[in-house]
SETIMI-306403 format. One record per residue (C-alpha): x, y, z. Coordinates in Angstrom, 1 decimal. Layout:
// residues N
{pt {X,Y,Z}}
...
This chain:
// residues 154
{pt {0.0,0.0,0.0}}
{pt {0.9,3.3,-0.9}}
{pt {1.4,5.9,2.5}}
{pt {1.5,8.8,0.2}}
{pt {-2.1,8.2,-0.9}}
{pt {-4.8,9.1,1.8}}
{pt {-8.7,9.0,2.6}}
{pt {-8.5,12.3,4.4}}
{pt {-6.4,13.6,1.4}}
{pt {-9.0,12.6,-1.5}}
{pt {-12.2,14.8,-1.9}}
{pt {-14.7,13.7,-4.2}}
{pt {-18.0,15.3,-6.0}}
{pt {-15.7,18.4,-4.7}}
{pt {-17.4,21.3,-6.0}}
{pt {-14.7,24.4,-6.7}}
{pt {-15.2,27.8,-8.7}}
{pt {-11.4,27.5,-11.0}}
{pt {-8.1,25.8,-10.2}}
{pt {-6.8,28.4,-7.7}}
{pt {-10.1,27.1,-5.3}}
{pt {-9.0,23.8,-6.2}}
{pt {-5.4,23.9,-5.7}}
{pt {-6.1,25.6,-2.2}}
{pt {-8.7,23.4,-1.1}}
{pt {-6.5,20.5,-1.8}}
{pt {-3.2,22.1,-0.1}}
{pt {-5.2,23.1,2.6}}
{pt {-6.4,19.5,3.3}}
{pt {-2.2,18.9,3.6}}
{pt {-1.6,21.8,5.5}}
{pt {-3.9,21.0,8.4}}
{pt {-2.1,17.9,8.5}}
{pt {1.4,19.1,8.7}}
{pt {2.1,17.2,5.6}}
{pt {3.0,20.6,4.3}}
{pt {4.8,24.4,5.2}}
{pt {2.5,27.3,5.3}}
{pt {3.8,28.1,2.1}}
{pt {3.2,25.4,0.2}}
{pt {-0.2,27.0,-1.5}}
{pt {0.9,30.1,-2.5}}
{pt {4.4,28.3,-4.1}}
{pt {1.9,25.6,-5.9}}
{pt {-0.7,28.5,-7.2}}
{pt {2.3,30.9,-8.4}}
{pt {3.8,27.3,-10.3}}
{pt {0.7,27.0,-12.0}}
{pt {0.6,30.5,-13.1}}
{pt {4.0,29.8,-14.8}}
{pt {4.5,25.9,-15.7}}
{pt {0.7,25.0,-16.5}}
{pt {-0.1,21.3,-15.4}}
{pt {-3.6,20.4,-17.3}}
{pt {-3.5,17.7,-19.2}}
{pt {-5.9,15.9,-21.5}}
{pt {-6.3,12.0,-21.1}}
{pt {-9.3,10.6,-24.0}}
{pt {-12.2,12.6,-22.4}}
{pt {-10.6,13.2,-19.3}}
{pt {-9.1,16.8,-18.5}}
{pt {-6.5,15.8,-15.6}}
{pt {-4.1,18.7,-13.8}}
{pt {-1.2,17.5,-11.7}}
{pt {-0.5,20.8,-9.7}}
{pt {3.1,20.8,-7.6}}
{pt {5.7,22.8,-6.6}}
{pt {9.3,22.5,-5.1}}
{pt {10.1,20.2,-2.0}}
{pt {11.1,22.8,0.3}}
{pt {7.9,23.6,0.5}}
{pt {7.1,19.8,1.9}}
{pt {7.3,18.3,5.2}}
{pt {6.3,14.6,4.5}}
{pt {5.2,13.0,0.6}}
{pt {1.6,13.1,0.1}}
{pt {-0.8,13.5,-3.0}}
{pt {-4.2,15.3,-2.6}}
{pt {-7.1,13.6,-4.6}}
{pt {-10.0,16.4,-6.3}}
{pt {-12.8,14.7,-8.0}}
{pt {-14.7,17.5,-9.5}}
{pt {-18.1,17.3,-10.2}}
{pt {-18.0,20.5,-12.6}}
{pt {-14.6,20.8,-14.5}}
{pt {-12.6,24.1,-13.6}}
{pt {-10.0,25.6,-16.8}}
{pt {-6.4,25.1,-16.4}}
{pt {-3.7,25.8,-18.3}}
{pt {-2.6,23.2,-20.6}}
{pt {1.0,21.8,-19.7}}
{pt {3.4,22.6,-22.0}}
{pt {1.3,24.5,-24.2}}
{pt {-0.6,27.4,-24.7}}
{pt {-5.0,27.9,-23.9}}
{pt {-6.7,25.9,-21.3}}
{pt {-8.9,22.5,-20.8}}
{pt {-11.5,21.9,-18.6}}
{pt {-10.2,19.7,-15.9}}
{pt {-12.1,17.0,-14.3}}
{pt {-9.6,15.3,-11.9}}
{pt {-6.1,17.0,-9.9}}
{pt {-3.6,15.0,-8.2}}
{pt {-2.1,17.8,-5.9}}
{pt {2.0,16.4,-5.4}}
{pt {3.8,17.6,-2.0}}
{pt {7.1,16.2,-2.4}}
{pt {9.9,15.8,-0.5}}
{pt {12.2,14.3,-2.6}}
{pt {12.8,16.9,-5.5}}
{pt {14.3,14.8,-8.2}}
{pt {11.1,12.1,-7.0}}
{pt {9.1,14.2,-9.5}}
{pt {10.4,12.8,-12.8}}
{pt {9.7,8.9,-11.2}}
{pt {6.2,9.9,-10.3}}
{pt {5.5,11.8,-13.1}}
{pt {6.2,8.5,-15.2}}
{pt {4.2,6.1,-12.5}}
{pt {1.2,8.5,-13.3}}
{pt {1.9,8.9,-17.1}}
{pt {1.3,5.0,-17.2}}
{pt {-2.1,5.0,-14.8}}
{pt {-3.9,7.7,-17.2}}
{pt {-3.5,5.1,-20.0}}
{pt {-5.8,3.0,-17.9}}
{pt {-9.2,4.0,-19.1}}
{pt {-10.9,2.3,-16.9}}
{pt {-9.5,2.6,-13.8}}
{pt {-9.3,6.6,-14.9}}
{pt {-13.4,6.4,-15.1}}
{pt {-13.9,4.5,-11.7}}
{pt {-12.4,7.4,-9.9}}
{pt {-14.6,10.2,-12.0}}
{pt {-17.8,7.8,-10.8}}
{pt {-16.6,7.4,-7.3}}
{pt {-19.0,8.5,-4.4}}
{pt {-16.7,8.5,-1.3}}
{pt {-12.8,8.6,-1.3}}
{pt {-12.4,4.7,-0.3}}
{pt {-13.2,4.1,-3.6}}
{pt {-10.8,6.4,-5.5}}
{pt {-7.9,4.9,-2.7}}
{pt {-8.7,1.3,-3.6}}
{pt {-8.4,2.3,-7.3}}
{pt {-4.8,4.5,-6.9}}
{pt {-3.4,2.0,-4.4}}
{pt {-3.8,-0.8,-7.0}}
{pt {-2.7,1.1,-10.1}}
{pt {0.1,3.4,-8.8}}
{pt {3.2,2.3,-7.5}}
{pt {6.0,4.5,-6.6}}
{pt {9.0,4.5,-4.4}}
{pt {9.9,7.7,-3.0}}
């Protein structure tokens, strides 16, 4: 089982306005926890701003929102399944997509970014798996789906 992945961590039919509520709804989950430094937020919305995280995956708009490790206490993803998709920027690229699901990374480990980047490039092949979390109705379900597909050593 994964320790980075969380109930507590992983909101679902999460209703938020655009990806700045999302990303600080998330952080804030993290923060409350310790998991991360008070400025963990502000570092992860300003990283956004600049080195855009949306991506699209068949009919599923997916943003992996992070920043740098000093701004981490202990390794921890935060889970948002949206039940109206906010805009963000596409990575890499110019414009936005709507988003559906954001795995928020706090790591601690900067050069674990690459690793995990890769572990989730390989889950969002998995259509299926990808659709069981957008259908899920509490986080149990989404954790049982993540611990299965994802495996990463930090």
């Amino acid at each position: 089982m994964n320790d980075y992945f969380k109930e507590e961590f992983i909101r679902v039919e999460m209703e938020s306005e655009n990806a700045s509520d999302v990303i600080s709804t998330l952080g804030g989950l993290l923060l409350d926890e310790g998991y991360v430094k008070d400025t963990f937020i502000a570092a992860a919305l300003d990283r956004e701003k600049v080195y855009a995280t949306g991506i699209q995956v068949g009919s599923t708009g997916i943003a992996i929102p992070h920043t740098d490790c000093i701004h981490v206490n202990k390794m921890a993803i935060a889970v948002g399944v949206l039940t109206t998709p906010v805009k963000f920027g596409i990575m890499g690229g110019d414009g936005e997509i709507d988003v559906d699901l954001v795995f928020l990374l706090a790591l601690v480990a900067c050069e674990s970014q690459i690793s995990l980047l890769q572990c989730f490039s390989e889950f969002f092949e998995k259509n299926e798996e990808i659709e069981i979390i957008r259908r899920a109705k509490n986080p149990k379900e989404v954790l049982q789906v993540l611990n299965s597909e994802i495996h990463f050593n930090s």
